[in-house]
N, C-alpha and C positions, 0 to 999 in steps of 0.2 A: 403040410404048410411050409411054402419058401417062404424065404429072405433073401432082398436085393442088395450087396453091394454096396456102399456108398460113393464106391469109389468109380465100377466098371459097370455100374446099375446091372453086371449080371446075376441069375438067378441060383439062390445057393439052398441044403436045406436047412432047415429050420434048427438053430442052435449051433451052428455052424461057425468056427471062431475063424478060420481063414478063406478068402474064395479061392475058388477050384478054378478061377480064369487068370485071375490078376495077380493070385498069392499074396492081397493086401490083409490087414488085420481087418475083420467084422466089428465093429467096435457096438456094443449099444448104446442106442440113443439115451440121450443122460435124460433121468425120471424128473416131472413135471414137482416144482418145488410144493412143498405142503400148503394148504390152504392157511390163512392168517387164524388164528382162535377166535373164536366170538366170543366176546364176554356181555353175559346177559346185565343188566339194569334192571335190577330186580325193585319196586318199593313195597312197602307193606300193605299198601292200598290196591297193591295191583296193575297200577295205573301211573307211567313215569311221569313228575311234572318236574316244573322249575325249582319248588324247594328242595326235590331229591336229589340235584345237582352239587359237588362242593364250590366255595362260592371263589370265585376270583382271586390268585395273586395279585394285587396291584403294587408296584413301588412305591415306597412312600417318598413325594416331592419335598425338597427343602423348602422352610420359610427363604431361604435367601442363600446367596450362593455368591461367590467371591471373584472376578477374574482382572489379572493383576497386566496391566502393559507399560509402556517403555514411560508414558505421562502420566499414568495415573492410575488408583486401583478402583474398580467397580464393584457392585455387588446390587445382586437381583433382589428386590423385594416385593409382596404385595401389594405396595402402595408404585411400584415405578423403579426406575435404577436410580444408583446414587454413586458417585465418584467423594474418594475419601481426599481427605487434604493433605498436602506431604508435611506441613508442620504442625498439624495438633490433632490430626487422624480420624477427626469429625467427620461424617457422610453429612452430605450435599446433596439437593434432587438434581438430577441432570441438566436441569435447563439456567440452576446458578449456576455464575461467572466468576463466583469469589465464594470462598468462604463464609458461612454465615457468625462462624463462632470469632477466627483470627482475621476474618479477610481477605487471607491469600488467596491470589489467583487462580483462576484453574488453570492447572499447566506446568506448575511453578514445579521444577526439580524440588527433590526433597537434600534439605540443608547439611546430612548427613553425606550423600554421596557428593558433595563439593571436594574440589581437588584444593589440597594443602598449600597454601602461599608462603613460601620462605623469605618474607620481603620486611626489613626493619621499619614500622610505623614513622618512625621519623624520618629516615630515608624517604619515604611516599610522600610526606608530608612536604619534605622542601624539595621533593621534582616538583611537585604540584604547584608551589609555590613559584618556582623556576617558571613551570608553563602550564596550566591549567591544562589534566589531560594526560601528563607526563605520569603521573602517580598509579591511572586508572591502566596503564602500559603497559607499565611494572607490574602491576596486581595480577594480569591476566586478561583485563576486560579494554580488549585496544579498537573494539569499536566505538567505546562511551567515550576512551581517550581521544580517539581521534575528534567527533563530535563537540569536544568540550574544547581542543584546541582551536578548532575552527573560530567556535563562536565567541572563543574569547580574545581570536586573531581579528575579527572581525568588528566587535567592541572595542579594541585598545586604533585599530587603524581608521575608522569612522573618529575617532576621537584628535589623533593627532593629523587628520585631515582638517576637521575643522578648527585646530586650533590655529593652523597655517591659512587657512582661507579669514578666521576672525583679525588678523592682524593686531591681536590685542585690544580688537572693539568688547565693551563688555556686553553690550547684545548677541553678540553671534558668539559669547564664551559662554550662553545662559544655555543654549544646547546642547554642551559639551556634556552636562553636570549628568544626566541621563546615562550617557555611554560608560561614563568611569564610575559610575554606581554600580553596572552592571556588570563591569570588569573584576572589579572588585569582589561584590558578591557571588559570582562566580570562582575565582582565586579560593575565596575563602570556603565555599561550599566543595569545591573540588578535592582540597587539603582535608576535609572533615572527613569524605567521600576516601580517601583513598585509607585513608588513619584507620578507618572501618573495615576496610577490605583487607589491610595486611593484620589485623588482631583476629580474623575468623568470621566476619560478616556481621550482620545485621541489615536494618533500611539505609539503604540511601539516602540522601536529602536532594541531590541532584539526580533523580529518575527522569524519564521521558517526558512526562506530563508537565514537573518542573519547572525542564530547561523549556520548554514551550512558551509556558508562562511569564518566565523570564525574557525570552526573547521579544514575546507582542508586547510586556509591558517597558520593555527601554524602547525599543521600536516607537511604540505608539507614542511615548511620553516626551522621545525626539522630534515628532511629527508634531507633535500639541505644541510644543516651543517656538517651532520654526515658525508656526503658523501664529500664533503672539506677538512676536518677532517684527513678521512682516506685517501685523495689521497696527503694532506701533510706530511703523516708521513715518 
C-alpha cells in the first residue's frame, strides 16, 4: 500500500517519512479529534421528565434600584420611578413637580453643593439699597440683579415722569402713589433678598413669580387710577 505526497501528490511506500521525488517531509495527517462524551440522563423511573431536570439559576431582581444624574437622583420601584429631593431626600413619583414633603422643586440643585459667598451682609444690604439688584451682583446671582434693577428703573422713572407731567395737580399726583409703592417695596424686598444670600441662603422673597406679581399689580393699580382720573374730570 502507497502513500501520496502532499506536496508533489507523487506516489511513495507506505510509512515512508520523506518522498523519493520531492525530498519533502511525509508528514501525517493529524488524527480526527475524539468524539465529545455522552452523559447519559439517567431517572429512577426510567423515563426523563421535567422534574429530573435541576431547576433554573435566575437572578434575583431588586425591589428598587438607584441611578443618580447631574439634577437629580432616581430609583426604580414596583409601584413606578421616583426622583428624590435635594433638600429633605424624600422620593417623589415622577410625574410631581415639587416636592411633596418640602415643596422644592424638581430640579432645584442640592443646598449643599452651593458655591461660598464671601460678601458682608451689610455690604449687600446697602448696594441694594443704593440700587435694587446691586446686592443680587454681588452675591453671584446677576441675572435676578439685573431684572430687579430694571424694574425698579422703571418704577422710579414712570414715577418721576408723571410727577413732571402732573404739574403739581393733585389728580394726576394720585397715580404716582402706585409706582413708589412699588419702588419701595421692591428696595426693601431686594435688601432682605441679598442679606439672605450673603449669610448662606434660604427663600427668597423676591422669586420670579413674585416680581411678576408685583409688577401687574403697580401696573394694573396705575391703570385703575388713570382711569378714575379721567372719568372725574
Amino acid at each position: 500500500m502507497s502513500q501520496r505526497c502532499p506536496h508533489c501528490e507523487a506516489r511513495n511506500a507506505a510509512g515512508a517519512v520523506w518522498c523519493s521525488l520531492c525530498y519533502e517531509r511525509i508528514e501525517a495527517p493529524p488524527a480526527d479529534p475524539p468524539p465529545p462524551p455522552i452523559v447519559a440522563l439517567v431517572s429512577p423511573s426510567g423515563v426523563l421528565t421535567v422534574a429530573d431536570l435541576p431547576p433554573p439559576q435566575i437572578a434575583a431582581v431588586p425591589a428598587s434600584r438607584e441611578l443618580a444624574t447631574d439634577r437629580a437622583t432616581f430609583r426604580t420601584t414596583p409601584h413606578g420611578m421616583e426622583w428624590a429631593c435635594a433638600c429633605c431626600a424624600e422620593f417623589n413619583p415622577l410625574d410631581s413637580r415639587a416636592c411633596g414633603t418640602c415643596g422644592t422643586a424638581f430640579g432645584t440643585p442640592d443646598p449643599a453643593d452651593a458655591p461660598v459667598i464671601d460678601l458682608d451682609p451689610l455690604h449687600a444690604v446697602g448696594l441694594s439699597l443704593l440700587l435694587p439688584g446691586a446686592g443680587h451682583w454681588a452675591a453671584g446671582n446677576r441675572g435676578l440683579g439685573v431684572g430687579l434693577a430694571m424694574i425698579h428703573l422703571m418704577f422710579a422713572g414712570g414715577a418721576l415722569t408723571l410727577f413732571l407731567a402732573a404739574r403739581g395737580a393733585s389728580r394726576g399726583m394720585i397715580a404716582i402713589a402706585p409706582l413708589v409703592m412699588g419702588a419701595l417695596a421692591l428696595m426693601l424686598g431686594a435688601a432682605l433678598d441679598a442679606r439672605t444670600m450673603a449669610t448662606g441662603g434660604g427663600r427668597l422673597l423676591l422669586d420670579s413669580r413674585a416680581l411678576l406679581w408685583l409688577v401687574v399689580g403697580t401696573l394694573g393699580s396705575v391703570t385703575v387710577l388713570f382711569l378714575v382720573t379721567a372719568m372725574s374730570l
